[in-house]
Every structure is written in structure tokens, then in C-alpha cells.
MMTF fields as JSON, N, C-alpha, C and O atoms, coordinates in Angstrom:
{
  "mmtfVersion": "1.0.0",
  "mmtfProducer": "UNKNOWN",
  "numBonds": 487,
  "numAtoms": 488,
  "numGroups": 122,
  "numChains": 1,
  "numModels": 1,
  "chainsPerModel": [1],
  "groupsPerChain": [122],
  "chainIdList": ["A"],
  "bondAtomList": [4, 2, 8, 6, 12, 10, 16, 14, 20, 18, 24, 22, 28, 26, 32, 30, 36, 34, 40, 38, 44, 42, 48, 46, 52, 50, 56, 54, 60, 58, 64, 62, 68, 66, 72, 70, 76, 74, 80, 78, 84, 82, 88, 86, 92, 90, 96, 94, 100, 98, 104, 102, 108, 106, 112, 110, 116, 114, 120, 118, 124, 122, 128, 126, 132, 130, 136, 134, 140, 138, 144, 142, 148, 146, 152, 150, 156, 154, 160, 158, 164, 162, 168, 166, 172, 170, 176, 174, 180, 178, 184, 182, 188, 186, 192, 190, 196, 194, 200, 198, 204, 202, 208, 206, 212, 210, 216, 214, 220, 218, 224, 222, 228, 226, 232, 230, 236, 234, 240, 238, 244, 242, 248, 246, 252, 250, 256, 254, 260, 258, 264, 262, 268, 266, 272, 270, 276, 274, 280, 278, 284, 282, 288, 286, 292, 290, 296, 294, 300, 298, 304, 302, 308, 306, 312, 310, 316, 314, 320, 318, 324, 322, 328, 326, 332, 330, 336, 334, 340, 338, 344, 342, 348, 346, 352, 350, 356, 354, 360, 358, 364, 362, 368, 366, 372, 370, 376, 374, 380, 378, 384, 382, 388, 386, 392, 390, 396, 394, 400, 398, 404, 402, 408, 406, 412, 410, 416, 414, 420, 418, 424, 422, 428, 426, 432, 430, 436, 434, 440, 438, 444, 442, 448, 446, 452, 450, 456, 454, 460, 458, 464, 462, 468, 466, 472, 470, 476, 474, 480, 478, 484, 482],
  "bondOrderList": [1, 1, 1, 1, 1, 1, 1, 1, 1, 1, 1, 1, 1, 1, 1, 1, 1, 1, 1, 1, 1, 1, 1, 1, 1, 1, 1, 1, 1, 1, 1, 1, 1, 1, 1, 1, 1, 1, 1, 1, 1, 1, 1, 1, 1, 1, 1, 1, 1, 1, 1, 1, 1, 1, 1, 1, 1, 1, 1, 1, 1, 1, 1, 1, 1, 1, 1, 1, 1, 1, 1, 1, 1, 1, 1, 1, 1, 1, 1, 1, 1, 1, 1, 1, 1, 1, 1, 1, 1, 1, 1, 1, 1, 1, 1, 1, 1, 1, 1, 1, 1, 1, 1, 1, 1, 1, 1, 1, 1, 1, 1, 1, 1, 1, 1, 1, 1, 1, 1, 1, 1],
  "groupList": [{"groupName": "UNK", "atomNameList": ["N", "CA", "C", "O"], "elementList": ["N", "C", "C", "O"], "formalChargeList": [0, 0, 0, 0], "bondAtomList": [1, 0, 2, 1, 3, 2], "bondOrderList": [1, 1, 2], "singleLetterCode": "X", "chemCompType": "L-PEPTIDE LINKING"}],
  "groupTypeList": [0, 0, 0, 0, 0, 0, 0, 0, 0, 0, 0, 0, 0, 0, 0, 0, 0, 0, 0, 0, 0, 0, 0, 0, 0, 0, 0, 0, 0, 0, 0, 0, 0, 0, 0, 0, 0, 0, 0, 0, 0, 0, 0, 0, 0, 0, 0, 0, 0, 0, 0, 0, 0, 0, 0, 0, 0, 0, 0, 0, 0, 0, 0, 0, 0, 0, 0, 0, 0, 0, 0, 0, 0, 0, 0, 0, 0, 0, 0, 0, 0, 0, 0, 0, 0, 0, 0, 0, 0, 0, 0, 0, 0, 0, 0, 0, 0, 0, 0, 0, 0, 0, 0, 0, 0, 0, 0, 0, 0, 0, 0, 0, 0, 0, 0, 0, 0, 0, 0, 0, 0, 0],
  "groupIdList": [1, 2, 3, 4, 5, 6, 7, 8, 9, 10, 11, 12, 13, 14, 15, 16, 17, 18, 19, 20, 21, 22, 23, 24, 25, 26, 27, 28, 29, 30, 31, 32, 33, 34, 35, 36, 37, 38, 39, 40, 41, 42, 43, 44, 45, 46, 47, 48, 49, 50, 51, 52, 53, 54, 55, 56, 57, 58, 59, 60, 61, 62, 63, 64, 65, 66, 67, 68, 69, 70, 71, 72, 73, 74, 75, 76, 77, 78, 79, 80, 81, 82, 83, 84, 85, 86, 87, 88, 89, 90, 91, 92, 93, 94, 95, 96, 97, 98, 99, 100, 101, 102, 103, 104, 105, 106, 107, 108, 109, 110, 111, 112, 113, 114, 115, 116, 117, 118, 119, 120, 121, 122],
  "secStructList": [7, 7, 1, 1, 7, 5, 6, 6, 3, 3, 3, 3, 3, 3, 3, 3, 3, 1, 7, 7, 7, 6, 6, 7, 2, 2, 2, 2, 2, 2, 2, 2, 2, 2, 2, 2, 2, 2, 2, 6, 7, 7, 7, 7, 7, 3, 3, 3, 3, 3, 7, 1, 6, 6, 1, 7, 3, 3, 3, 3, 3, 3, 7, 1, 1, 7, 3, 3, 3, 3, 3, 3, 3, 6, 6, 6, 6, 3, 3, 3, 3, 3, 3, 3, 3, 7, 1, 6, 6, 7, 7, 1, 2, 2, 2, 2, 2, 2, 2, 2, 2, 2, 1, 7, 7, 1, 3, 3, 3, 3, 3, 7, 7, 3, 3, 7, 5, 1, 1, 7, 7, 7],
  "xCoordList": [12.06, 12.584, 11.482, 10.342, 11.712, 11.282, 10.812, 11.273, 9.646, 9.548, 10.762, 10.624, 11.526, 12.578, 13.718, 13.739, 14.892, 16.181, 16.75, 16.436, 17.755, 18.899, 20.279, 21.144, 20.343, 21.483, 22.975, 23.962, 22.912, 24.051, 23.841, 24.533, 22.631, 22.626, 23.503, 23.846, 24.245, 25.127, 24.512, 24.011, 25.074, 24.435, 25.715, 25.911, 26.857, 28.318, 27.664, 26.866, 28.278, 28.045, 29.981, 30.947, 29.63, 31.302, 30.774, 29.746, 31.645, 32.203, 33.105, 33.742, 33.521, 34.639, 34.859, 33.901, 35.806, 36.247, 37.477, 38.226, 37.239, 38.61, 37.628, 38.389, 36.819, 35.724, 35.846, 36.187, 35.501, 35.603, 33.806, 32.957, 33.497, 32.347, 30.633, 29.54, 31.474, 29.875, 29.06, 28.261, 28.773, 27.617, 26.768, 25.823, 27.319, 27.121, 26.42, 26.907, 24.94, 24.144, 24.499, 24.28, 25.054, 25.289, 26.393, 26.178, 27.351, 28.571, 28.172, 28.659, 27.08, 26.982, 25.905, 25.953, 25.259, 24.011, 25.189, 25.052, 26.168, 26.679, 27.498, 27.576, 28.117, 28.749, 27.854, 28.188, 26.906, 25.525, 25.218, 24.812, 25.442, 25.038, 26.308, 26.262, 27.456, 28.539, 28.977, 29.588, 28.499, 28.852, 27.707, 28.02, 26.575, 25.448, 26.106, 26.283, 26.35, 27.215, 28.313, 28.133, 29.3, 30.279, 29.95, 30.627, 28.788, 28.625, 27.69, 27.392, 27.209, 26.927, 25.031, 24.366, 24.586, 23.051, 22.499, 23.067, 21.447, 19.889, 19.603, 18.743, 20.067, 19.29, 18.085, 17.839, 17.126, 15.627, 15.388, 14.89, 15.888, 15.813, 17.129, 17.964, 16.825, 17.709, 17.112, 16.536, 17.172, 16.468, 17.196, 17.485, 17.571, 18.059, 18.034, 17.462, 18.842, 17.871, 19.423, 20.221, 19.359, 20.423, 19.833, 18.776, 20.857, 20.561, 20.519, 19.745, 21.33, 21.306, 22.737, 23.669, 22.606, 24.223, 25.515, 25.618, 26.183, 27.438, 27.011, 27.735, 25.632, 25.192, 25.33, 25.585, 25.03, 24.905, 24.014, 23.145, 24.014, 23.156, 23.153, 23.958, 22.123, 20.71, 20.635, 20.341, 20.899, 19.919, 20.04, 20.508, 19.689, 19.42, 19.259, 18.371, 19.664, 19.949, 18.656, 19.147, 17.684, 17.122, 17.57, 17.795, 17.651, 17.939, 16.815, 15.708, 17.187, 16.089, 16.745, 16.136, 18.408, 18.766, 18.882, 19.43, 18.193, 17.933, 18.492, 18.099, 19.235, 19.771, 21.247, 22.084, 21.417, 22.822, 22.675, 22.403, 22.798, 22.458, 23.303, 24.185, 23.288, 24.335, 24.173, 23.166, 24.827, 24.265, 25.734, 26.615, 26.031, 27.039, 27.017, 26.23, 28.263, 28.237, 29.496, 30.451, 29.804, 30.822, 31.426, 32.525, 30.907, 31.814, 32.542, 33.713, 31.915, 33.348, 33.815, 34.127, 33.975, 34.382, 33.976, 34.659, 32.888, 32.573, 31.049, 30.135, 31.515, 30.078, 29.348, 29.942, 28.631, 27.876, 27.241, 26.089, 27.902, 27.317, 26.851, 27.531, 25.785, 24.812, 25.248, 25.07, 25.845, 25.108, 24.414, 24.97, 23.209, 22.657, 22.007, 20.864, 22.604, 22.568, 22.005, 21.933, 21.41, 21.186, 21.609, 21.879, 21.905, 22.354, 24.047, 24.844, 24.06, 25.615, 26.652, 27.873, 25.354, 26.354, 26.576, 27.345, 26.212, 26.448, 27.652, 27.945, 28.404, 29.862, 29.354, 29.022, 29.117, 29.107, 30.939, 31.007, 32.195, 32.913, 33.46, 33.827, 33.713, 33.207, 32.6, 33.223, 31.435, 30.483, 31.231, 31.547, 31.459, 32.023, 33.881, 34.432, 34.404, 35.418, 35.308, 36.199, 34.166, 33.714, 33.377, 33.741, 32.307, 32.274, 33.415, 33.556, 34.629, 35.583, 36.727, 37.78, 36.547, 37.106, 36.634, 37.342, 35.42, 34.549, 34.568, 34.278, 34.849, 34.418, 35.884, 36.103, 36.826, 38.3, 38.753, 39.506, 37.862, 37.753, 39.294, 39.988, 39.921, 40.736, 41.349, 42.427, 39.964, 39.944, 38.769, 37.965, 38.168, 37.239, 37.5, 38.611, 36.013, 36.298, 34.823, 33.89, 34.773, 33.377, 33.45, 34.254, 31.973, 31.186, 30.436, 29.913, 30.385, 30.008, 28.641, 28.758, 27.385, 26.381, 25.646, 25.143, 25.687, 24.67, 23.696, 23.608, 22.45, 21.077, 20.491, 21.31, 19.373, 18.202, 17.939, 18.36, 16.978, 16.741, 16.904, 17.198, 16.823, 17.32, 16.235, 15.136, 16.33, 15.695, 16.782, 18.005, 15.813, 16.666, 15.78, 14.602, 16.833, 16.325, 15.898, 16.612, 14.536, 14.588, 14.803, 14.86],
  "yCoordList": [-59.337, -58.289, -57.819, -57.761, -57.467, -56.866, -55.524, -55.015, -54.805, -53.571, -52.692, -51.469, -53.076, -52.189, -52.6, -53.528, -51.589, -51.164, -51.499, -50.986, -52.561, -52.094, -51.215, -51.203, -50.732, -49.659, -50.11, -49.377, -51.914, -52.41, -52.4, -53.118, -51.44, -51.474, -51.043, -50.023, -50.96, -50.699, -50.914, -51.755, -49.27, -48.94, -48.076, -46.875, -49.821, -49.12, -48.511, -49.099, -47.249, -46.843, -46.525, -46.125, -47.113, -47.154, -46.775, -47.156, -45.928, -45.775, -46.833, -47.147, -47.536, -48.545, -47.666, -47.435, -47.38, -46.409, -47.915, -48.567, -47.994, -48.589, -50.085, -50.835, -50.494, -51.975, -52.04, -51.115, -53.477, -54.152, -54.707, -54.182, -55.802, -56.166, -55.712, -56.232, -54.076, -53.413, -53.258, -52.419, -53.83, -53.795, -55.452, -55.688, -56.317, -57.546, -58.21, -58.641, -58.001, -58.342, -59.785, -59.844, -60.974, -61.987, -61.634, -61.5, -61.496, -61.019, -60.692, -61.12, -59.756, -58.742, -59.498, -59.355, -60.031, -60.801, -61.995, -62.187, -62.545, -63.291, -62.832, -63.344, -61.643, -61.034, -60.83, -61.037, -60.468, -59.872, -61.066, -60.935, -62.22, -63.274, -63.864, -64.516, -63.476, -64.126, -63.071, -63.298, -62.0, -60.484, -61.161, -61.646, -61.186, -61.533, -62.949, -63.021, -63.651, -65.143, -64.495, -64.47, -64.008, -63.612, -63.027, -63.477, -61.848, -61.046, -61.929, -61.441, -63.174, -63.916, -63.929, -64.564, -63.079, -62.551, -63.981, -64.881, -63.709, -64.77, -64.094, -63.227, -64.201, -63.73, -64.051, -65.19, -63.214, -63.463, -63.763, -64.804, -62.522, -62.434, -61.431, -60.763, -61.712, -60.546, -60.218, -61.041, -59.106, -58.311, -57.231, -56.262, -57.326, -56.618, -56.458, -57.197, -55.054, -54.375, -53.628, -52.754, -54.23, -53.421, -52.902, -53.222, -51.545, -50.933, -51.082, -50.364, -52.025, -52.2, -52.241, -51.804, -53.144, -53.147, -51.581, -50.366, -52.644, -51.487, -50.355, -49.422, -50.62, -49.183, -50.219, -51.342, -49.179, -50.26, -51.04, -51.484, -51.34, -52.434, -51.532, -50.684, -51.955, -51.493, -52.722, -53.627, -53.054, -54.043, -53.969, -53.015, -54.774, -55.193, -56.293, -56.975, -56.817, -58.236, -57.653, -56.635, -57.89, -58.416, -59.346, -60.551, -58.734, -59.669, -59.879, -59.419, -60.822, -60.628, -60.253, -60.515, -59.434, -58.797, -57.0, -55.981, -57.277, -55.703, -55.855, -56.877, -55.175, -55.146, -54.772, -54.099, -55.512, -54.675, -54.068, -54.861, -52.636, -52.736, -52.14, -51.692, -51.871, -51.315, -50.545, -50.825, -49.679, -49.016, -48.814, -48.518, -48.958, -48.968, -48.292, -48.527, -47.183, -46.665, -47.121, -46.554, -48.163, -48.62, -47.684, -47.958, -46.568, -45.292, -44.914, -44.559, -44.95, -44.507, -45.42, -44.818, -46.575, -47.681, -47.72, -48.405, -46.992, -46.624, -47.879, -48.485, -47.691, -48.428, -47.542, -47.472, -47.244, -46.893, -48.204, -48.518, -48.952, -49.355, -49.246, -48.5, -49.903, -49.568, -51.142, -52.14, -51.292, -52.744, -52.167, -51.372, -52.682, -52.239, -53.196, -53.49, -53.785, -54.543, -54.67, -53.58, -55.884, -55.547, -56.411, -57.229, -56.832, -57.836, -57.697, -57.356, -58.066, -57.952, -59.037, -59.011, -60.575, -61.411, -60.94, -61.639, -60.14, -59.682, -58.865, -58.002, -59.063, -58.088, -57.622, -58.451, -56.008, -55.542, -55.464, -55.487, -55.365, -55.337, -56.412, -56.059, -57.601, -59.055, -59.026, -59.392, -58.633, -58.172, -57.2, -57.485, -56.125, -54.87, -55.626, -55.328, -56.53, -57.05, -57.886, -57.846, -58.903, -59.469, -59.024, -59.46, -57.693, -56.932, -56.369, -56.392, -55.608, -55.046, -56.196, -55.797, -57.608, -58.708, -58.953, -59.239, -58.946, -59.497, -58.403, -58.742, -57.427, -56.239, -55.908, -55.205, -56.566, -56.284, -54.141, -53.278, -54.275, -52.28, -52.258, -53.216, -50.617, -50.658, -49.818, -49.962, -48.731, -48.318, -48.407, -48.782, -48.076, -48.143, -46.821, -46.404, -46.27, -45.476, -45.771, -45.803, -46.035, -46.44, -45.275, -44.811, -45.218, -44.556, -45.606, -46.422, -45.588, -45.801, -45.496, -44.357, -45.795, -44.681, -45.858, -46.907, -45.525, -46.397, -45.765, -44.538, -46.935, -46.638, -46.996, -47.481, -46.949, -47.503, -46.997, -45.926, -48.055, -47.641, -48.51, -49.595, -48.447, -49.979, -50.7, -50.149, -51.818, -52.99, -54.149, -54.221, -55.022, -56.286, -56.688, -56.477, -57.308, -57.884, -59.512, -60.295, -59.943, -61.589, -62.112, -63.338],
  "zCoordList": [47.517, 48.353, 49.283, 48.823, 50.585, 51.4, 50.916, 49.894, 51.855, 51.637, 52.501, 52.512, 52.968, 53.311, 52.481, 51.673, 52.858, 51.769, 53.105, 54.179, 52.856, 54.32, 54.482, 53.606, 55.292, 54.657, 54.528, 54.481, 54.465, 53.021, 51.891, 51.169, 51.233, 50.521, 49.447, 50.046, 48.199, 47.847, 45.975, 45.228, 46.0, 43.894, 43.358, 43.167, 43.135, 42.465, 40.831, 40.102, 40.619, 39.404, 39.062, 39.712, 37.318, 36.402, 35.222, 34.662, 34.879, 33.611, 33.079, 34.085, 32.144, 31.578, 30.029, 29.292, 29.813, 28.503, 28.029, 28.755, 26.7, 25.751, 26.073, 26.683, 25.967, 25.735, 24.56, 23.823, 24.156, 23.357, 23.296, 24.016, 22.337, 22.167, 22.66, 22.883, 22.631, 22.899, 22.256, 22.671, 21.077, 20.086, 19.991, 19.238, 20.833, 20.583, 22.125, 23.17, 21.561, 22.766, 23.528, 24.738, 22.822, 23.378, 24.235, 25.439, 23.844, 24.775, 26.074, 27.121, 25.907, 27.048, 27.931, 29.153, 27.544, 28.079, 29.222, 30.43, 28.375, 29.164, 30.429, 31.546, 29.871, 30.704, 32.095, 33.261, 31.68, 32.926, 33.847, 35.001, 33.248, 33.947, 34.756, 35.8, 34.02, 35.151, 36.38, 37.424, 35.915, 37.29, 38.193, 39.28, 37.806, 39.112, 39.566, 40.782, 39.102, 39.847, 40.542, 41.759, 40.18, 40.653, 41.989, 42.913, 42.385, 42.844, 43.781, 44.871, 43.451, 44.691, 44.844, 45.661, 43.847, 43.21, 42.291, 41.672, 42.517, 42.047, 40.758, 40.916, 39.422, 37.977, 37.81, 37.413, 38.045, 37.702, 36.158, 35.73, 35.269, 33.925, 33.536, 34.145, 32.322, 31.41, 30.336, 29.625, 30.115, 29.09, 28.548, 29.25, 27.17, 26.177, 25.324, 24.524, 24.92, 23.477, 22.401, 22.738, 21.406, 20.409, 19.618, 19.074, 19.42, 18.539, 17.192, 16.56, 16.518, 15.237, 15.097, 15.772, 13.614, 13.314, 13.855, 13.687, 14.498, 14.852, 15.912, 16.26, 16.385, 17.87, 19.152, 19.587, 19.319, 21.063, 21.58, 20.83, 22.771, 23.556, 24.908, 25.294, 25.403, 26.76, 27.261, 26.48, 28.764, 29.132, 30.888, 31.509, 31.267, 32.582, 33.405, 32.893, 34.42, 34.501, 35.929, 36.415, 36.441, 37.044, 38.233, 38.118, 39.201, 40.565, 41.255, 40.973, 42.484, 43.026, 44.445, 45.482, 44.467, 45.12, 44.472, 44.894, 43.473, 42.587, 41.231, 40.669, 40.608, 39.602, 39.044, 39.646, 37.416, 37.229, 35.978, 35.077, 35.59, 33.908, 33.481, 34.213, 31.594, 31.239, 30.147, 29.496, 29.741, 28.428, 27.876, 28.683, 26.552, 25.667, 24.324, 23.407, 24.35, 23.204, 22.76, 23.291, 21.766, 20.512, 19.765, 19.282, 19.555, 18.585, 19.674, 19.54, 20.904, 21.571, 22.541, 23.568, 22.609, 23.18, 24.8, 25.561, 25.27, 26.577, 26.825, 26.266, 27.69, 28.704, 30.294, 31.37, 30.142, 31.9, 32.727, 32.426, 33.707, 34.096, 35.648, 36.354, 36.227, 37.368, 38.067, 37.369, 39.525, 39.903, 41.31, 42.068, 41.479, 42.831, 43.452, 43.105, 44.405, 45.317, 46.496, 47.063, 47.338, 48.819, 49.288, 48.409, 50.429, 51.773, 51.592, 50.718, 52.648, 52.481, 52.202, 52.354, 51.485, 50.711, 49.436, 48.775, 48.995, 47.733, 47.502, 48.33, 46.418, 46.477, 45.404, 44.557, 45.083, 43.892, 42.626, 41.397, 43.785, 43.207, 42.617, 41.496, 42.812, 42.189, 40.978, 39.982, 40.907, 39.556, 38.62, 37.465, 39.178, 38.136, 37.543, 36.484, 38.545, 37.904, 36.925, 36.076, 36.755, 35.597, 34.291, 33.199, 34.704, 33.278, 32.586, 31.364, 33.835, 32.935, 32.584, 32.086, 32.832, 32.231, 31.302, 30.336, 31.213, 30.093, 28.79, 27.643, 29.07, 27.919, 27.31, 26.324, 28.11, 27.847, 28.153, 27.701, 29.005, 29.649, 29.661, 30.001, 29.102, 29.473, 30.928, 31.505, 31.29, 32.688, 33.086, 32.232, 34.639, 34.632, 35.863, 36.193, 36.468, 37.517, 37.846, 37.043, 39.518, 40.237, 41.663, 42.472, 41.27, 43.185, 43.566, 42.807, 44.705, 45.647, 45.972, 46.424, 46.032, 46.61, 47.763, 47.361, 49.006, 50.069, 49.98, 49.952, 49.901, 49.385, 50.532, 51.313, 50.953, 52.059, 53.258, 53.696, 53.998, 55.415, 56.165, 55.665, 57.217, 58.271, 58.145, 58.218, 57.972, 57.69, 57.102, 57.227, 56.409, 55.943, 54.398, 54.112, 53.628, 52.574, 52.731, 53.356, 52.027, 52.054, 50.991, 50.907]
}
């Protein structure tokens, strides 16, 4: 990435309430990797962390158009997730449709937030 933000930049934030396999880091690891495909993004890494039998999972997929991460609480079937993006081949909503495919969400609700300054990403 450039030292500038371009102002396509784009950081969808969701809630997904009524998920399924939120305690199960593989699931989610995969999930992370087919939203950044979907979404048209370069996976640098992934990195994640469970809590222990039956808690949740933390992680972060690493772009090298920024990131997507997620945090999951299983007692209450909820997820927060972050995708934040730059250039404007990237579709964040593409991505967030994968996770709430992947997690079997039974709603989800997203903002919007445009991030940056004029410039360009490389």
C-alpha cells in the first residue's frame, strides 16, 4: 500500500446475529479466505485466536488491500465483523455476503464508513 488512503476507500462494519460455527477457528479461517477472493483482495496472512472449547474466535485476514476481521461470541450466536478495503476493484459487499453464507447468519445489518485522502492505492 501506498502512503495515501484513496477516498474509495471503503470500512463496511456488520453485525450477523443467529451464526452458526462461531467457535470453530477452521470454519472461520476459511470463511476469511473465500470473502477476500470473493471481494477481489490479495490474502497476505491469516491469523487467529480461540478461545477455548465452546468461546469464540478473533482473527484477521490481512490484505494487502487492508483487512477483514472478526470477533465472535457463540453464547449468543453473534459475530462483529470489519472489511476495510482500498481501490475500487475491491467489493466489500461480495466479502460480507460470503461470511453471512458461510456462518449460516440469520440477519445481518452493515455501515458504510469512507475512509481516506485523495490519492491511490498500489
Amino acid at each position: 500500500m501506498s502512503g495515501h488512503v484513496p477516498w474509495n476507500s471503503v470500512h463496511l462494519i456488520a453485525d450477523l446475529t443467529g451464526c452458526e460455527g462461531l467457535c470453530d477457528a477452521g470454519l472461520i479461517e476459511t470463511v476469511l479466505r473465500k470473502a477476500a477472493a470473493a471481494a477481489g483482495a490479495t490474502v497476505l496472512d491469516v491469523k487467529l485466536h480461540g478461545f477455548g472449547e465452546g468461546q469464540g474466535v478473533t482473527g484477521v485476514a490481512l490484505l494487502a488491500e487492508s483487512h477483514i476481521s472478526i470477533h465472535s461470541w457463540p453464547e449468543e450466536d453473534f459475530a462483529a465483523v470489519d472489511i476495510f478495503v482500498c481501490g475500487s476493484r475491491c467489493d466489500p459487499h461480495a466479502a460480507l455476503n460470503v461470511i453471512v453464507d458461510g456462518l449460516r447468519a440469520q440477519s445481518s445489518q452493515a455501515q458504510i464508513v469512507r475512509r481516506g485522502v485523495r490519492g491511490h492505492c498500489s
